[in-house]
N, C-alpha and C positions, 0 to 999 in steps of 0.2 A: 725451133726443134719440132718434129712432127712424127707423129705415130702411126704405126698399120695395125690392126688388127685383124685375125681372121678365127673364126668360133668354130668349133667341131660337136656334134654329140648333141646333148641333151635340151631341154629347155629353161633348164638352172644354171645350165654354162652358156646360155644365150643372154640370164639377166643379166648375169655375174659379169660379162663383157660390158653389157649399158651399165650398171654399178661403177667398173672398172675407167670406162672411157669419164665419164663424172669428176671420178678423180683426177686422168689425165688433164683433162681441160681444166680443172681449177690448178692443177700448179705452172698452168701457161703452156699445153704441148699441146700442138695444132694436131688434127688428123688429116690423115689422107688418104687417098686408093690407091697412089699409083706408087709401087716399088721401091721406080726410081727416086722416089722425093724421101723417103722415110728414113727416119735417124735411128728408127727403133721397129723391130717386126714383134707384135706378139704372137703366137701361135697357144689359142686357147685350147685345149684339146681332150681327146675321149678314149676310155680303155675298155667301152662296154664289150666291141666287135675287134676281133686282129684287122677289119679288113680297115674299120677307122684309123688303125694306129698305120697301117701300110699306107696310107693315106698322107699322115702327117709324115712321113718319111719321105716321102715324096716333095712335097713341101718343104721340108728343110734341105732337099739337093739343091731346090730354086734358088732359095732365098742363101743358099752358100755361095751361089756364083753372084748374088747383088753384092754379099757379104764383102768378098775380092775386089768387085769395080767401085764398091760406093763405100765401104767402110759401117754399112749397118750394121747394129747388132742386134743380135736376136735371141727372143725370150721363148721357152717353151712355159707354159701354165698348165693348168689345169689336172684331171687325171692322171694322162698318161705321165706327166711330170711325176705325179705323187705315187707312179709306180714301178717308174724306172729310176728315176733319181739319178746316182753316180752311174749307171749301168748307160745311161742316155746320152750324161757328161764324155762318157768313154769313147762311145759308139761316135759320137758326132762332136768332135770337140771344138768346132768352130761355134758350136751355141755357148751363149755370153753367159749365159743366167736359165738355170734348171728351180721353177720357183712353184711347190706343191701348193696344193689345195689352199688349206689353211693361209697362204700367206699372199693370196691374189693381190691382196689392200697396197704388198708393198711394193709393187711394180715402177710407181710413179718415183718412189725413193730410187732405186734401182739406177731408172734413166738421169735422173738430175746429177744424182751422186755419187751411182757407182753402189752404193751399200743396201742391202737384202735383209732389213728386220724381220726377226721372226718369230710368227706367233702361234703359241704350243695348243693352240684350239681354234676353231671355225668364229670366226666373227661376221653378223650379220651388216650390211651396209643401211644406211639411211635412207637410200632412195635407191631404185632401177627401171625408173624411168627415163625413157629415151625421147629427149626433146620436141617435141612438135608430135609426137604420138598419140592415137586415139585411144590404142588397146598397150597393155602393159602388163609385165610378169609382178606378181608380188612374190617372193620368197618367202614360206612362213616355218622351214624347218628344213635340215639337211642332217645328212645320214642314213643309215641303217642299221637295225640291231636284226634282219631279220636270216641271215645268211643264206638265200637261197641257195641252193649247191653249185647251182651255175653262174652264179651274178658277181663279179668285181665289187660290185659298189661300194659294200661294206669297208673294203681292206682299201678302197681310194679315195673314200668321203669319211670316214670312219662312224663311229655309234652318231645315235639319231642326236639332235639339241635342235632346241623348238626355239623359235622367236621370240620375242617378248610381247603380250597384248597390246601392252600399250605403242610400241616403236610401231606395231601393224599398223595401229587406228592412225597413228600421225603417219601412215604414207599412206594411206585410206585419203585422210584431209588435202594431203597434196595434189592424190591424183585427181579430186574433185575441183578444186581449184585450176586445174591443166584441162578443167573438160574432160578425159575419158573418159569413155564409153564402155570400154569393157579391159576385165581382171583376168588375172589366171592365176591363182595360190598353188604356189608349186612345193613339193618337197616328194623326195625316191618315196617314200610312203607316208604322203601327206594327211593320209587321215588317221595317224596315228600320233597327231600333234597333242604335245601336254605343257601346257605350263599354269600359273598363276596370275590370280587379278582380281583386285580388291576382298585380298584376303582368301578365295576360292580357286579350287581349281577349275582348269578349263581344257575338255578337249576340243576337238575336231567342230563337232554341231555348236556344240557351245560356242566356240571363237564366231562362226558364220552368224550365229544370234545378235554376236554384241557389236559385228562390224556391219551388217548388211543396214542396219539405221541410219548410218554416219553416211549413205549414198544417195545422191538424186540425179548426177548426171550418169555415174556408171548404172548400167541396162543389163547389164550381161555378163556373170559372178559363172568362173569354171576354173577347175581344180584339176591336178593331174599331180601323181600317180596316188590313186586309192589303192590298200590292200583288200581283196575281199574277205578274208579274218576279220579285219576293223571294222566292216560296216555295219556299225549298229542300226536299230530300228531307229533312237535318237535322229541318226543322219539322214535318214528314207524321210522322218516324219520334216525336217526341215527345207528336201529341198523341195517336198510336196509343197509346205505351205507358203516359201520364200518366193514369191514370183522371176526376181530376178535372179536368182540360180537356173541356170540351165538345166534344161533336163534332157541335157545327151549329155550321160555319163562314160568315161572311160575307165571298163573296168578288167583287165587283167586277168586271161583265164590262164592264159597257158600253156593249159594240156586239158582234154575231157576226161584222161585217165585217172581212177584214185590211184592208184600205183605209180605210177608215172610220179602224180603230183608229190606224193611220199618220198618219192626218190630226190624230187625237184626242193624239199621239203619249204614247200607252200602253202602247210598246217589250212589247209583246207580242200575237202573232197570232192569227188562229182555232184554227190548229191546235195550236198551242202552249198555250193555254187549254184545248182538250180535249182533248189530252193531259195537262196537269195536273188536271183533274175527273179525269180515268179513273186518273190514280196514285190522288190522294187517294181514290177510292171504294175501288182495290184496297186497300188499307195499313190505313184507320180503318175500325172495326167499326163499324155503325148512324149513318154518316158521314150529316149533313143540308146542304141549302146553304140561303142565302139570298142576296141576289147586287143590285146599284145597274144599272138599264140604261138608257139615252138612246136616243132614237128622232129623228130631224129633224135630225139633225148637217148642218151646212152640204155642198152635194151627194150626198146618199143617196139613191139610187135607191128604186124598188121590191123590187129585186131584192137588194139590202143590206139592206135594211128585215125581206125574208124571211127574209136570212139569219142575222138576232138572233132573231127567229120561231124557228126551229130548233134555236137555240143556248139559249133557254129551253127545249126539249123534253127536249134531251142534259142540260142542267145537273138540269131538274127539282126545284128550286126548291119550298121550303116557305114561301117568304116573297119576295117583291121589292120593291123601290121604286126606283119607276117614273116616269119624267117626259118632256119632251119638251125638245130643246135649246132652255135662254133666254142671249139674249148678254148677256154681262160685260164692261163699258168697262175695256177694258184689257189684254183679255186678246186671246192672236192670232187665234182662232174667232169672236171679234167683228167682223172687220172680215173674215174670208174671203168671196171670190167663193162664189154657188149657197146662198145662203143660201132657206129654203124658207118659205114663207109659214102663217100658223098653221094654216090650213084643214087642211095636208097631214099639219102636227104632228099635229092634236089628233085624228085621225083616226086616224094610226098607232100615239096614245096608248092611244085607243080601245079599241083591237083588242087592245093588246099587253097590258091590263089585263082584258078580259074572259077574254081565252085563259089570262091566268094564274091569276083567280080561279078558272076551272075546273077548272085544272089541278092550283092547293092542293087542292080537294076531292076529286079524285080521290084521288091522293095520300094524303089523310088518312083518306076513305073505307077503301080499301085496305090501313089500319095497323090497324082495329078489327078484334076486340075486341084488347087488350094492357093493358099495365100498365106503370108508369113510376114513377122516385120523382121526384117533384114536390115544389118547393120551394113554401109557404103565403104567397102573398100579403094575404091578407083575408077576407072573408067576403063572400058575393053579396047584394048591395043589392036580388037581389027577393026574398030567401030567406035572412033571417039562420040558418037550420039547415044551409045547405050553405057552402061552402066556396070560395075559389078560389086558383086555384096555377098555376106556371107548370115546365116540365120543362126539362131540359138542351137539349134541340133545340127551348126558344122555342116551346112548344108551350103554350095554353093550357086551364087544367081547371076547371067546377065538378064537387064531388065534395061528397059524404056522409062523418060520421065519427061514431061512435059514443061518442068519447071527442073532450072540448074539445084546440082545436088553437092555438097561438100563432103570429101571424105569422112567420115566420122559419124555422117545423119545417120539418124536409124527412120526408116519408110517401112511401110505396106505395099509389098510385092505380090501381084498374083500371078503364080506360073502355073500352063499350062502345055507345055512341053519341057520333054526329057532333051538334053542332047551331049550324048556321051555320060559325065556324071556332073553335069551341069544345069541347074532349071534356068527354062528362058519363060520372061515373060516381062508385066510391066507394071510402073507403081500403081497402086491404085490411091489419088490425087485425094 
């Protein structure tokens, strides 16, 4: 019996698939890529954007004509599962099994036997990591309590629940034992982690304290999605003193508007935002951002519009991603008055992408020549003699080495040319 899977959306439904394949393979179900061989399609999927979910629509036309010649069946998961439900069953009734959030785990029951247990809360898995890998997701909470006005997540991951410390540390111990090299502690707003251990509570900084000991092969400790509400100074003073915390942070503005943001309800203002850039800059040495921004939020002026313009200037931004508001059924930005017509989105999108493309380059320009240690992603597909790697600040490198490198090494790179948003240069031996 042999599996497909295919992941949409986030970087929690990325682990939750390695999680998931885990399971597959221990009750004996091969994988595979190609179509034709598959006994079972997953379709892991996302409901942040319509245009993801147009997407998997698509996708399920495909897989209804293998469905006809080869008798696969097929599973929808994830999100959009957990928000269309019987509405999905309806729409598309050649899909086998509509199998929400919460109940990823019973997938593998599903294919053997036909039956769909189901569990009335998020259960964390043991491990997600994916075999032969250097770098690896760790899950350390799911949910949100925080309703953005625009955001699904809530009503498709439901309220927040944190990990337990201890289940972390033992997949802390595994991935040391696998060799990795580098983490990524994920949760929709991950530094709003609470739970208990030995008796005490523990948030966000705290959890970083009691697991960054337990590492000597991982090098490179990063976390995504922060609220900037949650960042305490605790979490500034930690990832200043933790060396192997990264410090290209990704943090979520938004909008530069306090209005905007109020409407966004973001519980947190312009000023208040940059006054946290301007801590975080003082505090972390060789601090980077990269940062989520919306543009076309239901009534936003011009003059709001300039004022996220500006607030990409102060942040200054090695990375963004960028889009224009799309309404979510369901959520209360959906149905607000002053809603704006695409012409004016796509237009402010526009602008807000070309200014920042030029703005990575300067930026980057501005950093040569230097030197970095750079973790070994592969080798360049136009140039199997050079190299490519990636640094602590998400910085990408082709490079030169004089001695064979293996995926995984971390080197001393010094580049001294830009080319496009890539540094070239070479190890330094």
């Amino acid at each position: 019996m042999k599996y497909l899977i295919e992941t949409y959306g986030c970087q929690l439904n990325k682990a939750e698939s390695d999680a998931l394949e885990i399971l597959l393979k221990g009750r004996g179900i091969e994988k595979t890529e190609n179509p034709d061989e598959a006994d079972a399609v997953i379709l892991n999927t996302c409901s942040v954007r319509k245009t993801a979910e147009n997407r998997i629509w698509g996708r399920l036309g495909f897989y209804s004509a293998e469905k006809r010649k080869h008798g696969t069946r097929i599973i929808v998961t994830g999100c959009m599962a957990e928000r269309l439900k019987e509405d999905l069953k309806k729409d598309a009734p050649y899909v086998d099994a509509v199998i929400g959030t919460n109940d990823k785990a019973s997938i593998p029951d599903f294919i053997v036997s036909g039956s769909i247990p189901s569990l009335d809360h998020y259960s964390f898995q043991r491990s997600y990591y994916q075999e032969g890998a250097y770098s690896s997701y760790v899950p350390i909470m799911n949910g949100c309590n925080n309703f953005c006005s625009y955001c699904i997540v809530p009503y498709v991951r439901g309220r927040e629940v944190s990990r337990p410390v201890e289940d972390i540390i033992e997949e802390i111990k595994a991935l040391e034992e696998k060799k990795v090299r580098e983490i990524t502690l994920l949760g929709q707003n991950v530094n709003s982690y609470s739970s208990e251990y030995n008796g005490s509570h523990v948030d966000f900084p705290t959890l970083l304290e009691i697991i960054v000991p337990y590492m000597e092969s991982i090098e490179f400790v990063r976390f995504e999605s922060p609220h900037p509400k949650d960042f305490s100074d605790h979490l500034i003073d930690v990832i200043a003193r933790e060396r192997r915390i990264a410090s290209h942070i990704h943090l979520p503005m938004q909008s530069g508007s306090t209005r905007i943001l109020s409407l966004m309800n973001r519980k947190n203002t312009r000023e208040s935002f940059i006054s946290l850039v301007g801590k975080m800059r003082e505090m972390i040495p060789g601090l980077t951002f990269s940062t989520d921004v919306m543009v076309g939020f239901p009534t936003e002026t011009e003059e709001e519009y300039e004022e996220t313009l500006s607030m990409m200037d102060i942040m200054g931004c090695t990375e963004a991603f960028m889009y224009y508001f799309n309404p979510r059924e369901g959520t209360r930005a959906a149905t607000m008055d002053g809603q704006l017509g695409d012409d004016v989105k796509i237009r402010r999108l526009e602008r807000l992408i070309n200014e920042q493309l030029e703005r990575q380059k300067r930026i980057k320009e501005s950093m040569t020549p230097f030197s970095a240690r750079v973790l070994v992603t592969g080798r360049s597909r136009d140039d199997d003699g050079m190299y490519l790697g990636r640094s602590e600040h998400n910085d990408y490198f082709v490079f030169s080495s004089s001695s064979s490198l293996d995926d995984g090494d971390i080197v001393r790179v010094y580049a001294d040319e830009l080319s496009g948003n890539t540094f070239r240069g070479h190890r330094v031996e």
